[in-house]
C-alpha positions as CSV (number, residue, x, y, z in Angstrom):
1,X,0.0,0.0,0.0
2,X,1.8,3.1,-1.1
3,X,1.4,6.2,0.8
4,X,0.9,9.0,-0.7
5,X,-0.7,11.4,1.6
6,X,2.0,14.0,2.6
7,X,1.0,14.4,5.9
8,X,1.6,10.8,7.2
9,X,4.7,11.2,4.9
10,X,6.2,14.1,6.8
11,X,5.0,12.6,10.5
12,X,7.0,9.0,9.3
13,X,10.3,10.7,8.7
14,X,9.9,12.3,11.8
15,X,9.4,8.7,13.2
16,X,12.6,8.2,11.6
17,X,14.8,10.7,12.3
18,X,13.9,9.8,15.9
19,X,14.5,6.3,15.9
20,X,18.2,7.4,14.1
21,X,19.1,10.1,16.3
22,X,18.3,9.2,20.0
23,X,20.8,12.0,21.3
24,X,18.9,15.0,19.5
25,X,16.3,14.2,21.9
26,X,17.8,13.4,24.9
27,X,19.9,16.9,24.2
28,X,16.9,18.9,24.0
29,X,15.2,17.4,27.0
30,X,18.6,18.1,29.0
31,X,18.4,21.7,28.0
32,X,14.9,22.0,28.7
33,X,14.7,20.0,31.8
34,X,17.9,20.8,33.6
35,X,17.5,16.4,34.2
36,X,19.3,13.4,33.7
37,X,19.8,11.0,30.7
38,X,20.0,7.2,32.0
39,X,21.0,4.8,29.1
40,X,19.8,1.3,29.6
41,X,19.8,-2.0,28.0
42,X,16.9,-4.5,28.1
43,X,13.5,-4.7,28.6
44,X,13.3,-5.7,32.5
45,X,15.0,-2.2,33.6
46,X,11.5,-0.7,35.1
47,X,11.7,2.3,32.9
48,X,9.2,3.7,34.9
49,X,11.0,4.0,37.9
50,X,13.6,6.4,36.3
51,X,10.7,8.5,34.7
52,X,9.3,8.9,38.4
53,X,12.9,10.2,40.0
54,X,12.5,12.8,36.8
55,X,15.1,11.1,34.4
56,X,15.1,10.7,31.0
57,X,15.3,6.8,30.4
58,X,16.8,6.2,26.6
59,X,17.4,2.4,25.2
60,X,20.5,2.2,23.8
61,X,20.3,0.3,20.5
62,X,22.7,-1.1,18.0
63,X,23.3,1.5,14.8
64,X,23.3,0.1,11.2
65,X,26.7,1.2,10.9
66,X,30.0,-0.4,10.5
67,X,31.7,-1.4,13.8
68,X,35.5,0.3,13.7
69,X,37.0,1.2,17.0
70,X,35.6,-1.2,18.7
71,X,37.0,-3.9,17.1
72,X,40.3,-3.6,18.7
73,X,38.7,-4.3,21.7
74,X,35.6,-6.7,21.5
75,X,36.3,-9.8,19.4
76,X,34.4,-10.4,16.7
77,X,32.5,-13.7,17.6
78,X,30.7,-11.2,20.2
79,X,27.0,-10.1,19.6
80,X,26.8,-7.2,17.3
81,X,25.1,-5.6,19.5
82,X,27.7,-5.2,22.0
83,X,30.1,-4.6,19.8
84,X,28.0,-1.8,18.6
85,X,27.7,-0.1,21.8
86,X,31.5,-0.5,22.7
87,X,31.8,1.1,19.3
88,X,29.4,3.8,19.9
89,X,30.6,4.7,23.4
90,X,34.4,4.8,21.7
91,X,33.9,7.2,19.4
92,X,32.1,9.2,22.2
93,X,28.0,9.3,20.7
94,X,26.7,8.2,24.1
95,X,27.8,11.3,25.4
96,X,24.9,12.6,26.1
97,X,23.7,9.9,28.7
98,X,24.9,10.7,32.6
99,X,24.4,7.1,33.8
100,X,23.9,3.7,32.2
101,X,21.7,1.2,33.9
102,X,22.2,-2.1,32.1
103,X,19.8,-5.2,33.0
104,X,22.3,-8.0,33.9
105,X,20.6,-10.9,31.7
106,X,23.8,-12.5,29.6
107,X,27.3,-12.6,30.2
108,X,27.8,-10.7,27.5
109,X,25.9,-7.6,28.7
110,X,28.2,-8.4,32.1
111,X,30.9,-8.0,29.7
112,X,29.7,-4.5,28.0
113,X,29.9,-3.0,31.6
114,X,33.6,-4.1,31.8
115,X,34.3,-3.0,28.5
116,X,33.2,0.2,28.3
117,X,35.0,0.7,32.0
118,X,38.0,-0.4,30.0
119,X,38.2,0.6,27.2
120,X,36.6,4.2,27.4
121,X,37.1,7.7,29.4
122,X,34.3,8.6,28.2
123,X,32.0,6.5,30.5
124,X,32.2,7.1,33.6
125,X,29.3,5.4,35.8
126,X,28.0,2.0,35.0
127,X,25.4,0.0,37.2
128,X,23.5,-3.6,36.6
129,X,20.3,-4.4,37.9
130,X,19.8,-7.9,38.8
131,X,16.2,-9.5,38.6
132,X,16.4,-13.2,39.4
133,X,15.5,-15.6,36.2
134,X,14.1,-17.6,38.8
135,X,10.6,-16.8,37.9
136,X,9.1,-20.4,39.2
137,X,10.6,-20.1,42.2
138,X,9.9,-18.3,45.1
139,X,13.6,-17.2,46.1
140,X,13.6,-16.1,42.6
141,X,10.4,-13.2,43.4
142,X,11.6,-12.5,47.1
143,X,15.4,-11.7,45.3
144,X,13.5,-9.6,42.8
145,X,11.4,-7.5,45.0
146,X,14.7,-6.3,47.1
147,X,16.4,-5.6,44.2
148,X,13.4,-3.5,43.3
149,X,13.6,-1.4,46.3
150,X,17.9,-1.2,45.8
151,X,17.6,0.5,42.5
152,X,14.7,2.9,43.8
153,X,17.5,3.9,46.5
154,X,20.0,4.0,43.8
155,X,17.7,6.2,41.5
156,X,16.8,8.5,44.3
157,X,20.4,9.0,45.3
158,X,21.5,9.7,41.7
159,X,18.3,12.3,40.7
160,X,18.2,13.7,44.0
161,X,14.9,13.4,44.0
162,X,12.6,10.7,46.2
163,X,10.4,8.3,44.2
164,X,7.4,9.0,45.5
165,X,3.9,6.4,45.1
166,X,1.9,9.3,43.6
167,X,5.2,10.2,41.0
168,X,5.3,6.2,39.8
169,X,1.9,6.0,39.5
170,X,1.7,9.0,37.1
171,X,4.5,7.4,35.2
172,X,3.2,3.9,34.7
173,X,-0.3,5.6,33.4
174,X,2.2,7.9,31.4
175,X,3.7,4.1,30.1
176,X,0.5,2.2,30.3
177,X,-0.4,4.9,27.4
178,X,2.3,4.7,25.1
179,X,1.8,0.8,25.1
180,X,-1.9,0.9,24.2
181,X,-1.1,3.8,21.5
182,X,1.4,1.1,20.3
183,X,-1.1,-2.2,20.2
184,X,-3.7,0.0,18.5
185,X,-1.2,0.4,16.0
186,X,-0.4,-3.5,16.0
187,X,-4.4,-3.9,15.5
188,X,-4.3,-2.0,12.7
189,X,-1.8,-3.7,10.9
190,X,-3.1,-7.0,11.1
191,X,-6.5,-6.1,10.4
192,X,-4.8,-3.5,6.9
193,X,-1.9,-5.6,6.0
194,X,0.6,-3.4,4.3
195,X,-1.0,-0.1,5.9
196,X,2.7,0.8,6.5
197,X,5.8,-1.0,5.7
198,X,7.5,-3.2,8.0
199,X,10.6,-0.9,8.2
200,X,8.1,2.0,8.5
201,X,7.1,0.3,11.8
202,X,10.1,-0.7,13.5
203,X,10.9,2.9,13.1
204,X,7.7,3.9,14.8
205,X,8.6,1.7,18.1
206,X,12.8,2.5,18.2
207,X,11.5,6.3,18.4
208,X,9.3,5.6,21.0
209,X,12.7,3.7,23.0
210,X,14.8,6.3,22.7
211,X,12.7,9.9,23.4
212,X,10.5,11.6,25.8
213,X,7.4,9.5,26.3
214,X,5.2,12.4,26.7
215,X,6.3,13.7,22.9
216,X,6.2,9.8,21.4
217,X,2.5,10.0,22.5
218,X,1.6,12.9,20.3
219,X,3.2,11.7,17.6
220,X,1.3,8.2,17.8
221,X,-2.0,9.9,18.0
222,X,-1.3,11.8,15.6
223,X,0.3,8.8,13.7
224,X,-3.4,6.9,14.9
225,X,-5.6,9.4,13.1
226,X,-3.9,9.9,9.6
227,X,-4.5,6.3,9.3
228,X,-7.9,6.6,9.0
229,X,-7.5,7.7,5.6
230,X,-5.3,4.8,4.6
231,X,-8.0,1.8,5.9
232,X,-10.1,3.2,3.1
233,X,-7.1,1.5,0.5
234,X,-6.9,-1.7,-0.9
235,X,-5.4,-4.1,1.4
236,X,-2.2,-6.2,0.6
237,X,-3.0,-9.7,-0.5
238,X,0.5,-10.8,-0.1
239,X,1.4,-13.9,2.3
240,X,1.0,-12.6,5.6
241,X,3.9,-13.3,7.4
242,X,4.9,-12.7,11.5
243,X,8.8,-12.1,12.5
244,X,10.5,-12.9,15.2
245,X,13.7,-12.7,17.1
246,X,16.7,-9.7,16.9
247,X,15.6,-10.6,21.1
248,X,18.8,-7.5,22.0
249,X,18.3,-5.3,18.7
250,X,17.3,-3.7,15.8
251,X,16.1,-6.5,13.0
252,X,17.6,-5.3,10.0
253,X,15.7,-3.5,7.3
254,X,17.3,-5.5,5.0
255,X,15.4,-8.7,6.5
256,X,11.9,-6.5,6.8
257,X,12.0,-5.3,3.3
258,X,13.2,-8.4,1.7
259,X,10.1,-10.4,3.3
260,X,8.2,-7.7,1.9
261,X,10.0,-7.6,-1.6
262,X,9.6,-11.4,-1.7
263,X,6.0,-11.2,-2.0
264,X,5.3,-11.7,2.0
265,X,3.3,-9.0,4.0
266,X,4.5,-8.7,8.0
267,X,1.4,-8.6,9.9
268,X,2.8,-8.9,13.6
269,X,6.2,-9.3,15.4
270,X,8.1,-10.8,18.5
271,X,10.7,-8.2,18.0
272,X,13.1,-6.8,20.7
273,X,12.1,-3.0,18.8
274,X,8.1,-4.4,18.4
275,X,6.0,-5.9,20.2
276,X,8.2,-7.2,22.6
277,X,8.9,-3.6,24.0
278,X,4.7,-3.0,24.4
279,X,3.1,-5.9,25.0
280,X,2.9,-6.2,28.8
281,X,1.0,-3.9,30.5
282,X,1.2,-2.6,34.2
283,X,-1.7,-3.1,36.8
284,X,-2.4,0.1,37.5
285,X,-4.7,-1.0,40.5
286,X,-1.9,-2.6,42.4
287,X,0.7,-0.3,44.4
288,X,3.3,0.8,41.9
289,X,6.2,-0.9,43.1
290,X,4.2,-4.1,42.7
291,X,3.4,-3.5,39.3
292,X,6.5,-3.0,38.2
293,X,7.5,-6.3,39.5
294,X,4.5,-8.1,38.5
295,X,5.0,-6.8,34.4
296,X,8.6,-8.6,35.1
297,X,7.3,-11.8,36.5
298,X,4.3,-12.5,34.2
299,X,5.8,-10.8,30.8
300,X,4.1,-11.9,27.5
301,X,6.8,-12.7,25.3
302,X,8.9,-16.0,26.7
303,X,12.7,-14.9,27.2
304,X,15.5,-17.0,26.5
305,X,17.4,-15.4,29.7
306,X,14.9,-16.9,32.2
307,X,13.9,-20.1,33.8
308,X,10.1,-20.1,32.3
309,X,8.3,-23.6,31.6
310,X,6.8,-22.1,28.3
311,X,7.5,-23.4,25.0
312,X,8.0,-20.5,23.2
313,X,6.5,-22.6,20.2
314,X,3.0,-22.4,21.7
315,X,3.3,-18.6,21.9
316,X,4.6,-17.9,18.4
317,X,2.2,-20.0,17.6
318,X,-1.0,-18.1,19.2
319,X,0.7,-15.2,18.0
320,X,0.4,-16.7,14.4
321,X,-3.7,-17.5,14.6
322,X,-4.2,-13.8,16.5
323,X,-2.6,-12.6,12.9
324,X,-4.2,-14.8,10.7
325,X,-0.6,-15.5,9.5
326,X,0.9,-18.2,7.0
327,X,4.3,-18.5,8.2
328,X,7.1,-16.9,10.4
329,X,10.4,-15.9,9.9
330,X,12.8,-16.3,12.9
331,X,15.8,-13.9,12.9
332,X,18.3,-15.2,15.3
333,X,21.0,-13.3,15.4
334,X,24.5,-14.6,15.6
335,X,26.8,-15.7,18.2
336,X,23.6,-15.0,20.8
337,X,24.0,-18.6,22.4
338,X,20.6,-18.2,24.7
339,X,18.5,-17.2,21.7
340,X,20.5,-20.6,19.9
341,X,19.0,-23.1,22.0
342,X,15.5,-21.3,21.9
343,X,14.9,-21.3,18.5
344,X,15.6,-24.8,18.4
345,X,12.9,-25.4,21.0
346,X,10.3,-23.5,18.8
347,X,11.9,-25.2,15.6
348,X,10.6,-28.7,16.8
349,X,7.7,-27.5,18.0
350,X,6.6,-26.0,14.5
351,X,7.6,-29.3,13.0
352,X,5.5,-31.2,14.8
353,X,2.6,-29.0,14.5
354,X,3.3,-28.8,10.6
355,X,3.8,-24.2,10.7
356,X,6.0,-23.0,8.1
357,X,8.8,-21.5,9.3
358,X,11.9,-19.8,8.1
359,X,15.2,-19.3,9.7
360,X,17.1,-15.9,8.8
361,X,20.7,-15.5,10.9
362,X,22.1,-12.2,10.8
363,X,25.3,-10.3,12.0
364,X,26.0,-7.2,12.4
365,X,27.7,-5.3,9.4
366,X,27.0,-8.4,7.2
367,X,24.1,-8.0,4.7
368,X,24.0,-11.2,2.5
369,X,20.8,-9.7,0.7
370,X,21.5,-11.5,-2.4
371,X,21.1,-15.3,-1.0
372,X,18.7,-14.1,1.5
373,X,16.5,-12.8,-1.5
374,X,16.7,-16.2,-3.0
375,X,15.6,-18.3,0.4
376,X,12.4,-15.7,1.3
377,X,11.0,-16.1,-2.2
378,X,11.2,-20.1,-2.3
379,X,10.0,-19.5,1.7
380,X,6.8,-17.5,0.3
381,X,6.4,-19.2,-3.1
382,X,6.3,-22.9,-0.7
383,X,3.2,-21.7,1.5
384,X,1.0,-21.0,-2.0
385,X,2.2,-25.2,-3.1
């Protein structure tokens, strides 16, 4: 579906821009604000909780640009993501950030901590937050809800402001918000497939990780209303397709707009910058401090990182009939050793239960567009046999 009404066309490259430039935003909210800038890493760091000390929390996410610096440091069989970061924090781009809050789920993202101690003047203060995996076992919550009230402690000592019940309350309706914004958007685009472009999309969300919530909420409703127009096109008739994976990062727009190009249309996501980021929201009639820990414990999307009974095959799965999809695509990216052993718990799962599925392994800085090209279109052209 091509759009052609200038409107949405100028508010998309606004998305854009956004999603590219996460510092011209946390700049202009220093200036304006006089607060701090916490970069973080994950999706378990209760952003919330920094918006209610009146901080600025900003997800740092990998850059589709070629590592350099970094590689004298990080070897090269290590995530792209971290490498990207090291690389980023090298050649001094997350200035702008006064403290970096990483949630400690790998032993890689243990190692970015060191690394950019290390290798780097120009980050000074690094701290993890720890939420036990554990989520089946009752040591594992009683860990999690004191380490819940250490990093409120932490983030009032390094604001200078107290957290109070009344502030994070206001912030998880503030949050609560921007997730609904975002799965109206998500309903739309599996009920108008090819309303807007994949890449178009995951634009949409990586603004909305890295700027002021208050400002990504305009722009979504804003965003929500020029698409009125477009329901009233044709609909895309391609094979409707759901992607998953990129569980750290950005998925590449290389792998969006080749499923697209290939004849497939993506009607829903399990991305790390999609759904993933939205989906869960918080109880708003528990105590705030609860509901942060309860959105932890009982997230939607299974996570490699945790001790969880669920097949992640059954939920990709549900996720597939809630789309009226045909297929899936799962982007694993390489050298990521938790999201390994995953997909091959959802890979037997779709055999036996006869879904067509596609695996796509990327690395950072390597686009192999040309093979790629060739497996998506024998992918789409086997679900119309």
């Amino acid at each position: 579906m091509e759009i052609i009404n200038s409107d949405l066309q100028k508010l998309l490259k606004e998305f854009r821009f956004r999603a590219k430039n996460p510092s011209v935003s946390a700049k202009a909210w220093k200036t304006k604000t006089g607060g701090k800038v916490v970069g973080i890493t994950g999706l378990d760091v209760p952003e919330p909780l920094i918006h209610a000390a009146g901080m600025l929390p900003i997800v740092l996410l990998d850059r589709d640009e070629d590592v350099t610096l970094a590689n004298e440091h990080v070897e090269m069989h290590q995530c792209g993501y971290i490498r990207s970061l090291v690389d980023q924090a090298l050649k001094g781009e997350l200035s702008y950030c006064d403290e970096f809050l990483f949630h400690d789920c790998c032993h890689i993202v243990r190692m970015l901590g060191d690394a950019l101690h290390t290798f780097t003047d120009k980050v000074k203060k690094v701290q993890f937050a720890y939420f036990s995996p554990l989520l089946e076992y009752d040591t594992g919550r009683a860990q999690a809800i004191k380490e819940m009230g250490k990093l409120k402690k932490r983030l009032e000592s390094l604001s200078g402001n107290e957290i109070t019940e009344n502030a994070l309350a206001a912030s998880i309706r503030l949050f609560n918000r921007q997730k609904r914004l975002l799965l109206s958007l998500y309903e739309i685009r599996r009920a108008y497939p090819g309303i807007l472009k994949a890449v178009e999309v995951s634009h949409i969300v990586a603004s909305g990780m890295c700027m002021p919530k208050e400002e990504h909420i305009q722009l979504l409703e804003r965003l929500l209303t020029l698409l009125e127009e477009e329901k009233k096109k044709p609909i895309s008739t391609n094979k409707r397709i759901v992607v998953h994976g990129s569980l750290c990062e950005c998925c590449d727009d290389y792998v969006l707009e080749g499923i697209e190009a290939a004849g497939g249309v993506i009607v829903d996501d399990d991305l790390y910058v999609g759904s993933r980021y939205f989906n869960t929201l918080y109880d708003e009639a528990l105590p705030p401090l609860d509901a942060l820990l309860q959105a932890y414990w009982q997230r939607v999307s299974p996570c490699p990182t945790r001790f969880e009974e669920r097949n992640p095959g059954v939920y990709l799965e549900e996720l597939l009939k809630m789309a009226n999809a045909e297929g899936i695509a799962m982007v694993v990216v390489k050298f990521c050793e938790a999201h390994d052993y995953y997909y091959f718990t959802a890979h037997r799962y779709f055999e036996a239960a006869g879904i067509s599925e596609l695996l796509v392994e990327t690395e950072h800085g390597s686009a192999p567009e040309g093979q790629l090209r060739t497996r998506l279109q024998a992918f789409i052209e086997s679900m119309e046999e």
